[in-house]
N, C-alpha and C positions, 0 to 999 in steps of 0.2 A: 851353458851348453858347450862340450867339446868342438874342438873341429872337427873329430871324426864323426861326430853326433851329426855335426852340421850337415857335412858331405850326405851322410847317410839321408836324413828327412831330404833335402835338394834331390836325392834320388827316388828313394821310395815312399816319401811322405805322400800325404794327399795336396794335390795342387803339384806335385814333383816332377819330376823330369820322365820319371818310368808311365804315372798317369797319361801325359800327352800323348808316350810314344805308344803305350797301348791302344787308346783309342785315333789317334793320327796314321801308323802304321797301314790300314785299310786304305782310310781316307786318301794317302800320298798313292797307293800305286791305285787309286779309285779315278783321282785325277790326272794320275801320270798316265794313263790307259788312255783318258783324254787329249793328251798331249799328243801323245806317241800316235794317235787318229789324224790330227790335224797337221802332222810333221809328214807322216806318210803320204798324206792325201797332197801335201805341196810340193813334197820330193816325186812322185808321180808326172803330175802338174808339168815341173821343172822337165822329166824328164821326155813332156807329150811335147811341150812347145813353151819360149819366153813367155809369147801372149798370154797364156792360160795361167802361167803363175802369175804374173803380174799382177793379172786380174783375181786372184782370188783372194789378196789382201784386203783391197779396197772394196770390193763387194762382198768378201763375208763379214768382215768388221761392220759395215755397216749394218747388215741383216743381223747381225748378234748384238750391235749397237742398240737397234731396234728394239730387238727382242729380249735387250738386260733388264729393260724397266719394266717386263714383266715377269723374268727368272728372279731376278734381283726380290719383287717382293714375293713370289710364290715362296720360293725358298725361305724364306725369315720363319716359314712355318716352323722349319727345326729351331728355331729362336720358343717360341711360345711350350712347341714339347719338350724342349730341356727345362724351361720354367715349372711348366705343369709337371711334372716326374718330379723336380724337386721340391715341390711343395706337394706334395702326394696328390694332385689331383685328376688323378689318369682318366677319368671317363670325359672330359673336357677334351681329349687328344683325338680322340676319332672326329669331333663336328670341325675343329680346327683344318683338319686334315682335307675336308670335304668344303670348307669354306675356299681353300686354293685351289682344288679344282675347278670351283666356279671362277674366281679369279683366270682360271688359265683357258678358259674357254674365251672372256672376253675379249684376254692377248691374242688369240688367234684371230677371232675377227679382225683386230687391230689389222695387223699384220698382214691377213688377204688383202685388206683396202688400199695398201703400200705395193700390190704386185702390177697395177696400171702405172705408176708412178717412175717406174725404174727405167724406162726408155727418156724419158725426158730428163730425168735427174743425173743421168749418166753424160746426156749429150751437154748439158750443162758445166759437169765437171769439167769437160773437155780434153780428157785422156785422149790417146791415137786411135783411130779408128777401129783397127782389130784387137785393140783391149778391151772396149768399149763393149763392143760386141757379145765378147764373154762372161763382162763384169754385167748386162742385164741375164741374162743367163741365168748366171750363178746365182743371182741375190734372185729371183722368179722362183726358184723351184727350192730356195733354201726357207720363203716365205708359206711356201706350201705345207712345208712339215715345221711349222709350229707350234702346234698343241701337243705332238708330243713333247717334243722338248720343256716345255714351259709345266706341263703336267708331272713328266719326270723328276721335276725340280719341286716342288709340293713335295709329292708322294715319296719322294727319298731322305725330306725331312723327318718322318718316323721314324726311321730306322736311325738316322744320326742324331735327331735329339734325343734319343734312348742313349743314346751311347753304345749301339749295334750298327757300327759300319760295316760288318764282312758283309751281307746283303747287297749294299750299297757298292762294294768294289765287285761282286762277280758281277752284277746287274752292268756295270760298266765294260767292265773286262766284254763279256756276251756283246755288248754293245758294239764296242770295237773291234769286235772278229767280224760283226755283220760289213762296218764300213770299208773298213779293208779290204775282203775281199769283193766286195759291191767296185771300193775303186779298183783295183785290178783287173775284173770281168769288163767294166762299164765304159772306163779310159782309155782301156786300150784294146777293148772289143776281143778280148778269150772266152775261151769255155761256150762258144756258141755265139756269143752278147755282138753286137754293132758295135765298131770303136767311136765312144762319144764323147771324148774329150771333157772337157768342165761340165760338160751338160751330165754326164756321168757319175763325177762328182759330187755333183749336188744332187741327184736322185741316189746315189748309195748314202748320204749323211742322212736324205728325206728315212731311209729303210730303218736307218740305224735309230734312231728315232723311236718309232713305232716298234720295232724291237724291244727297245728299252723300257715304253709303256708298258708294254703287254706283260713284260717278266715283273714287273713293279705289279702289276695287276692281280697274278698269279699269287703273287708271296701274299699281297696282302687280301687277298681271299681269304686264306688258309683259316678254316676256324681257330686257330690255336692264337693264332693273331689277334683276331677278332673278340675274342673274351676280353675284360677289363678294360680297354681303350674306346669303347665306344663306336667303333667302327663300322658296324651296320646301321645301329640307331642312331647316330649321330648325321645321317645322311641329307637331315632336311637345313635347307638353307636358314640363315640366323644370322640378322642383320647386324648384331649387337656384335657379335663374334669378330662378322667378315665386315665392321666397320672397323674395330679394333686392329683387324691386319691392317688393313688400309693405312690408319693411321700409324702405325709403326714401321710397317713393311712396303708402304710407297718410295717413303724418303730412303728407306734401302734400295729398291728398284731405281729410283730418279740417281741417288747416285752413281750406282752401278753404271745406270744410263750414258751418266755425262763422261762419266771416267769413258767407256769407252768410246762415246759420241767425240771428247775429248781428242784422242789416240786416231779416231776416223776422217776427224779434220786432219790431221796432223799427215796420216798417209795421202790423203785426197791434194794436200797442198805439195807436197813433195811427190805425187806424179806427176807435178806439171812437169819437172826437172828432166823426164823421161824417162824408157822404159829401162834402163841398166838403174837408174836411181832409184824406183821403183821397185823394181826384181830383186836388189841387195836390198833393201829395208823389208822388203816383205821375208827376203831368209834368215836374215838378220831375229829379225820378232820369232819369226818359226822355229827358228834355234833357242831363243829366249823363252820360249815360250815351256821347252823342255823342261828346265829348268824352275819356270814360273810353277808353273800347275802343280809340281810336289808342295811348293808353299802354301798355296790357296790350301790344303787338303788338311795343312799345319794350323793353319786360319780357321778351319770350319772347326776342328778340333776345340783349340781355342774360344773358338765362338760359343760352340755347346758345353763346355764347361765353365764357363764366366757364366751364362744362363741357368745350368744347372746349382751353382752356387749361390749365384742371386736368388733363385727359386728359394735354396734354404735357408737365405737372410746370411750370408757368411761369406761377404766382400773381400774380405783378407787373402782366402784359400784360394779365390777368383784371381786375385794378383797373382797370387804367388803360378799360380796355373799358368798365366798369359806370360811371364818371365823365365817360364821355362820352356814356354812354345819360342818365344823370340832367340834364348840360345839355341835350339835346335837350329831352328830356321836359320840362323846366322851362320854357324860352323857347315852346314852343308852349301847356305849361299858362297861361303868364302871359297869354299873347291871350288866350286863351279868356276867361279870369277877368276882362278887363277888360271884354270884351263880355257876359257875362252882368248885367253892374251897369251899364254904358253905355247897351245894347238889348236890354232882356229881350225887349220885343216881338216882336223879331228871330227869337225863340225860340221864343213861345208863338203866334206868328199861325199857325201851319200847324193846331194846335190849335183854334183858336177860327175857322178857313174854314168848318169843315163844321157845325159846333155851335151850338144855337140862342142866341142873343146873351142872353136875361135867364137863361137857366140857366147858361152858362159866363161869364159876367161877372166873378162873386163870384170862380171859380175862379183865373180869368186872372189879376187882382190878390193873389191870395193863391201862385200861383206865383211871379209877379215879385218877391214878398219872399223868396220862398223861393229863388230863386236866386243872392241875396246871398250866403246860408251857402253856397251850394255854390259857390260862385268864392272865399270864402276856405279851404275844406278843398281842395276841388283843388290849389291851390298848396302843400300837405303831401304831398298823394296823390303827389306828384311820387314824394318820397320812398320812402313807404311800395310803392309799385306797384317801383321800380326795384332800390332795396337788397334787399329780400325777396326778388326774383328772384332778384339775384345769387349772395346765401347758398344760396338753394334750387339754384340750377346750378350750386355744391361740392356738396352732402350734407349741410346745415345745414337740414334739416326739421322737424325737432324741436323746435327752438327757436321756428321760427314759427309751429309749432301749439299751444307752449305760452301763448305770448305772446298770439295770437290770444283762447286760451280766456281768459286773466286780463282782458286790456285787454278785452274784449267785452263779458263780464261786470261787471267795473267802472267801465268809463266809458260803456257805451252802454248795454246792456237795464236792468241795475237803476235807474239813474237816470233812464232811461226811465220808469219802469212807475213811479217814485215821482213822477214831477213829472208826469206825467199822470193815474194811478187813485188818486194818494191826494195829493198837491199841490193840484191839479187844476190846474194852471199856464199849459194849452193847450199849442197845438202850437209858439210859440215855444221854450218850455224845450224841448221835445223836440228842436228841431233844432238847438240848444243841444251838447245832448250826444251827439249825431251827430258834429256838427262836431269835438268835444274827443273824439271816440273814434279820427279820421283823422287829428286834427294828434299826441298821442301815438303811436301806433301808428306812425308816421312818422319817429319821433325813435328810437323803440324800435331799430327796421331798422335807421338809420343807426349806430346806435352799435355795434351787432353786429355792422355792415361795417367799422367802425372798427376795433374789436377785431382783430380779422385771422385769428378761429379756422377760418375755410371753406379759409384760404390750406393747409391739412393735411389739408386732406379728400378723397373721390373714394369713389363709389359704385359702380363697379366691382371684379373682382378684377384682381389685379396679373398683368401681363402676363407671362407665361412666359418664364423663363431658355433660351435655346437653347446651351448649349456646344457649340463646334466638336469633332468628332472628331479623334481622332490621326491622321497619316497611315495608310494603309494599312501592313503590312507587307512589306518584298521579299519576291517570292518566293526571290529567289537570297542565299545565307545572308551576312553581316554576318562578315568575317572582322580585323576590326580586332581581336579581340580573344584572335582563336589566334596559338599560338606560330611 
């Protein structure tokens, strides 16, 4: 093969560079619609009072802490419909579909039973009083609107394990006008509304939510939908099916869980440092997070075509897929990273517009260091966001929620909570071993893509034998064999 040969397949081959960016495209501004929700909603925040952002770190991480171990396996659903489409077995995708629903009903209970809980868990943390105050708040009414969310994350697996994201990014896009302007009316009391500070907050993300359902609802109504995918008939519960999520799409959710359970100790431990420590790590994340969410959307990508090719027994083109999601991901993480060390300002001015100049001063400066660390783990994150995916789009879940819980525990929380409550080292060491929990964990992935064990894998059942029948028999008798 030429070089030029080469270049070319690297582009437009199947498993290429052009494959991901077709079906990734969607997905990155699907997620980045996500981002740009949660950056507005803390640059608001910032701009109502310190206390309200401060607290909205530590009390929404924790309620989306909560609630990954049940996003986490709802969503694996697009895991199984990338399977099922490539092994031609579409009418298996509608009961699948309706298997997470039920799953998502029981994350919502979950999740009510944790909204008594948040006054005592809060006073425990031991944040300052008037954070305190806003972080039960926030995490009460963010536990309210959990079924959508958790439902949303199901139901927008059809559309990405098909390999139809545009659904999936207006559905988001829609979503994000709801919360936006829910926080603008509801924060700061326009257009009519009470000014309700973080309480606002979390009943515009509650809206945005149930927004989100309902249009996921509407699509997949549509009869046109509903033909060949099984999507009416497949309605009845099927324990066979939703054991089978279970056992693949838990250890995706438990993951999911720790990771950010992981990240929740982590802020919870570095509020004790106080509320300027806190207020920079939490803009810090929020400005990374910009960033982050186009990746994830590279991931899902990846995910579903490592799936989709497993589905047709053809591991090679799954590589070759997931090596062309990680250059992407990489050359845009690299921008990133140099702009956050080049012009952090760039970053934190939308932060400090609305915010009164001697009380967000300290913070501003104290972000700007803090986003050094986070431009050199992002350029690991590459890693660890795109391999993990891939493994996880075979059936390789397990490993990542084992790995999760080790590396979590030994390079972030513990060493956290010793170089800060008994070190006392401040919030440098702390993001220290942030940084060294992302650039491991990233190495971990790779090497277990390396290995090749997902290339064997597939989370579905194996497609049924059909033997042709014998011809029929003549009616009129077979005499080749009388005398």
């Amino acid at each position: 093969m030429s070089p030029n040969r080469s270049v070319s397949w690297g582009w437009k081959g199947e498993g290429g560079v052009r494959e991901v960016v077709v079906l990734a495209f969607p997905l990155v501004l699907s997620t980045g619609s996500w981002a740009v929700q949660h950056f507005v909603d803390r640059m608001f925040l910032a701009w109502h009072s310190p206390e309200a952002v401060a607290a909205a770190m530590p009390a929404g991480i924790l309620n989306f802490s909560a609630m990954s171990l049940f996003i986490g396996a709802a969503s694996y659903v697009s895991t199984f419909v990338a399977q099922y489409s490539g092994a031609g077995m579409s009418r298996r995708i509608g009961p699948v579909l309706w298997q997470g629903v039920y799953f998502s009903l029981v994350g919502a209970l979950v999740m009510a039973g944790l909204i008594p809980v948040a006054g005592p868990f809060f006073t425990m943390v031991g944040h300052d009083p008037a954070i305190k105050a806003n972080e039960i708040v926030y995490f009460q009414y963010l536990c309210i609107g959990a079924f959508p969310v958790i439902a949303s994350s199901a139901l927008s697996g059809f559309f990405t394990g098909l390999g139809r994201p545009w659904p999936v990014m207006w559905v988001n896009l829609c979503a994000t006008a709801v919360n936006l302007m829910g926080d603008y009316a509801l924060i700061f009391g326009r257009w009519g509304f009470p000014e309700m500070g973080i309480r606002g907050a979390a009943i515009a993300s509650v809206l945005s939510g149930f927004a989100s359902l309902a249009l996921y609802g509407v699509l997949l109504g549509h009869p046109s939908r509903a033909k060949g995918y099984g999507l009416r008939s497949g309605w009845r519960p099927d324990s066979e099916l939703f054991g089978r999520l279970l056992a693949y799409g838990m250890p995706s959710g438990v993951q999911f869980f720790l990771d950010m359970a992981g990240f929740t100790a982590f802020i919870l431990i570095v509020g004790r440092l106080g509320m300027v420590s806190l207020a920079a790590t939490t803009i810090a994340f929020n400005i990374n997070t910009l960033a982050f969410m186009p990746m994830i959307g590279i991931g899902i990508a990846v995910s579903v075509l490592v799936g989709r090719h497993i589905g047709r027994q053809d591991p090679e083109t799954a590589s070759r897929s997931t090596y062309s999601g990680f250059f992407l991901t990489f050359v845009y993480m690299g921008v990133v990273a140099f702009l956050y060390v080049a012009v952090p300002g760039l970053f934190t001015a939308p932060f400090a517009a609305g915010s009164e100049a001697e009380l967000f001063g300290e913070i501003e400066r104290l972000t700007r260091v803090l986003l050094r660390f986070v431009a050199l783990y992002s350029l690991f994150d590459t890693m660890n966001i795109v391999f993990a995916s891939a493994i996880k789009g075979a059936g390789d879940t397990r490993f990542v929620m084992y790995m999760i819980v080790a590396v979590s525990a030994c390079v972030l929380v513990i060493p956290t909570w010793v170089v800060v409550s008994v070190l006392h080292w401040g919030i440098m060491a702390a993001w220290t071993s942030a940084t060294a929990y992302v650039i491991v964990l990233g190495f971990v992935f790779f090497l277990r893509f390396r290995q090749g064990k997902w290339k064997g894998m597939r989370v579905i059942e194996e497609k049924p034998v059909i033997h042709p029948l014998p011809p029929a028999a003549s009616e009129c008798p077979d005499t080749k064999f009388e005398p």
